[in-house]
N, C-alpha and C positions, 0 to 999 in steps of 0.2 A: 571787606572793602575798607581803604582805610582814608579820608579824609585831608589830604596835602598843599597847604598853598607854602609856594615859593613868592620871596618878594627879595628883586635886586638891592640889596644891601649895600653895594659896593666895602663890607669891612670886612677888611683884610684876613679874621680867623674865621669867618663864614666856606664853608669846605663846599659850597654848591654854588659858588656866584656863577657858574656857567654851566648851570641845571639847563634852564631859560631857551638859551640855545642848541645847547643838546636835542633837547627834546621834543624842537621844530619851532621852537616861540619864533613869529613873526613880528608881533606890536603887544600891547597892553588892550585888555587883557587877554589873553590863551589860557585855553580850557582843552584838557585833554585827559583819558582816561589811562593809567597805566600799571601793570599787571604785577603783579609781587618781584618780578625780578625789574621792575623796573623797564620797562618795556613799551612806549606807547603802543595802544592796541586800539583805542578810538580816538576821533578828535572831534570836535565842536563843528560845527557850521554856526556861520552868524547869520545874520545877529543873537547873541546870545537870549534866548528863552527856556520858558522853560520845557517848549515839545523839543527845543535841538538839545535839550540836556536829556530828556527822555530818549530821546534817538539814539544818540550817543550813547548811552547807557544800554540800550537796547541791543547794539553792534558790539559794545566791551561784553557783554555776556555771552553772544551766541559767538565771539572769535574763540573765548576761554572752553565754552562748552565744544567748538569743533578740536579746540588742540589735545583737548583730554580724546575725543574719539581717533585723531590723527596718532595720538601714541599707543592707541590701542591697534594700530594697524591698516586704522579706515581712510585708503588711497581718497578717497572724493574729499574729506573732512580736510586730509592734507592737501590738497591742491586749492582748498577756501581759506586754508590757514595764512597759504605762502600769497593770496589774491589780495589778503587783509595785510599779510608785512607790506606787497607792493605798496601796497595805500597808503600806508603809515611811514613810508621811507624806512622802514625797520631793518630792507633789506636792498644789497646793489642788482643793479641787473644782470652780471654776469652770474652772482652766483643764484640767482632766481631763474636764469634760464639751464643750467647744470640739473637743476631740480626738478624741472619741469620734464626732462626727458623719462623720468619713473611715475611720475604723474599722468593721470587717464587725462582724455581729451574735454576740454571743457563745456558747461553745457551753453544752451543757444543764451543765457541769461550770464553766464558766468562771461563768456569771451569778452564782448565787450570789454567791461570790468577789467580784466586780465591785458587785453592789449591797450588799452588806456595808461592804467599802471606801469606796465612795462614799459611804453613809451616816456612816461613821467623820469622813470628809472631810469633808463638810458641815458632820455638828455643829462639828467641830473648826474650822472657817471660822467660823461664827456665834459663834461663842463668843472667838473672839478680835475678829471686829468690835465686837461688846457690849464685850468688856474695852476696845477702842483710843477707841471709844464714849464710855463712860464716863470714864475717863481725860481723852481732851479737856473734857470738861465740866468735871471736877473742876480740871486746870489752868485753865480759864476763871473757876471760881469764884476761886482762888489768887491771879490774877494781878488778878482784881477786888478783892483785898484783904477773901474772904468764907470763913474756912478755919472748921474745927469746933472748938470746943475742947474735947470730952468725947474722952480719952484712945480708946475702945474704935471709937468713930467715924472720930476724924482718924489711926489709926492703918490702918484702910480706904483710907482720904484717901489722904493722903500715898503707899501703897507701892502704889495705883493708877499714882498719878502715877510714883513711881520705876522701878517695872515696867516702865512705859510708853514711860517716857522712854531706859532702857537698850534698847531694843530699836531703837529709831528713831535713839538716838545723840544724841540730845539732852542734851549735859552741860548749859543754863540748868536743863532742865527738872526733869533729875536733881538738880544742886544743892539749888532751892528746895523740894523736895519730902525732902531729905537735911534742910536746913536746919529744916522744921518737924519732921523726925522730932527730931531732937535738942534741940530747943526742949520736947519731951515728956515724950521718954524720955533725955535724954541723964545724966540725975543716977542712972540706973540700971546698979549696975555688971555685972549680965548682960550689959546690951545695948553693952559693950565691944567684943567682937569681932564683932558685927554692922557696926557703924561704922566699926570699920577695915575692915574687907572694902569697904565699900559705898564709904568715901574712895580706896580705889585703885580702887576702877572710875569713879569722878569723874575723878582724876587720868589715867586711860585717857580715859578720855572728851573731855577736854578735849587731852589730846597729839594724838588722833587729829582731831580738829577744826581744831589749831594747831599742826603739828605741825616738830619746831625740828632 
């Protein structure tokens, strides 16, 4: 086991400022266990102690201990493994219910669990389709040369689009949608270091696309 704290940096040759995220962070701080590939496999309950560090702890051993018997072939072990992705968001719902059709029937303590997560999962599926959804649209309006110009509006707009386009890697997408926020808001000196954050993930964005 190896010992890892992540702390937002915000500087710019730091190769993990959007570990945090990744990995489910909600607030300051997040605590979570996770496995050599990188993988949460347990996470904290608050308030942080030290029996929810022991629990935690307790759950990151026996997920590791079922996936070694899961690759040994053990159908039960593997249907605890995929109960623990549901948990962790490790995994979407569609492809957890594909899985689920070689997997034995779960038991009277597991279901629960299973339909809880899966429902977790689902929503959390629909809701990002809706957000990728809407976002294309909104880029399709942009790129039609049809954006809003009521500030509380295009400020929807645009960080639709930006959201959007950061996740898929899309620096045009990200720029243009950069580009109208500052056309906005950019004569506002709060929204300073929002811009600069958001210009080095342009600048990421654009290295990792073209990269020299």
């Amino acid at each position: 086991m190896v010992l890892f704290l992540h702390i937002t940096s915000h500087v710019e040759e730091d190769q993990y400022q959007e570990l945090f995220e990744a990995k489910g962070g909600d607030g300051f701080p997040y605590m979570a266990y996770l496995d050599s590939a990188g993988e949460v496999i347990s996470k904290f309950d608050r308030p942080y102690t030290v029996d929810t560090f022991s629990e935690a702890l307790k759950k990151a051993e026996s997920f590791i201990a079922m996936v070694k018997k899961a690759e040994g072939g053990d159908k039960a072990a593997a249907l605890e493994v995929l109960i623990g992705k549901l948990e962790t968001g490790a995994i979407k719902a569609d492809e957890a219910k594909k899985k689920l059709k070689d997997l034995p029937k779960p038991s009277a303590e597991q279901e629960p669990r299973l339909n809880g997560a899966l429902a977790n999962a689902e929503v959390q599926q629909i809701l990002d389709e809706q957000e990728a959804a809407t976002a294309k649209k909104f880029m399709e309006m942009l790129k039609a040369k049809r954006a809003p110009t009521d500030k509380e509006v295009g400020q929807t707009f645009y960080m639709a689009i930006l959201n959007y386009s950061e996740k898929e890697k899309d620096a045009a997408g990200f720029e243009a949608a950069l580009n109208g926020l500052k056309a906005m808001f950019g004569d506002n000196p709060q929204a300073k270091g929002f811009f600069d954050a958001k210009e080095k993930t342009l600048k990421k964005l654009k290295s990792e696309k073209d990269p020299k």
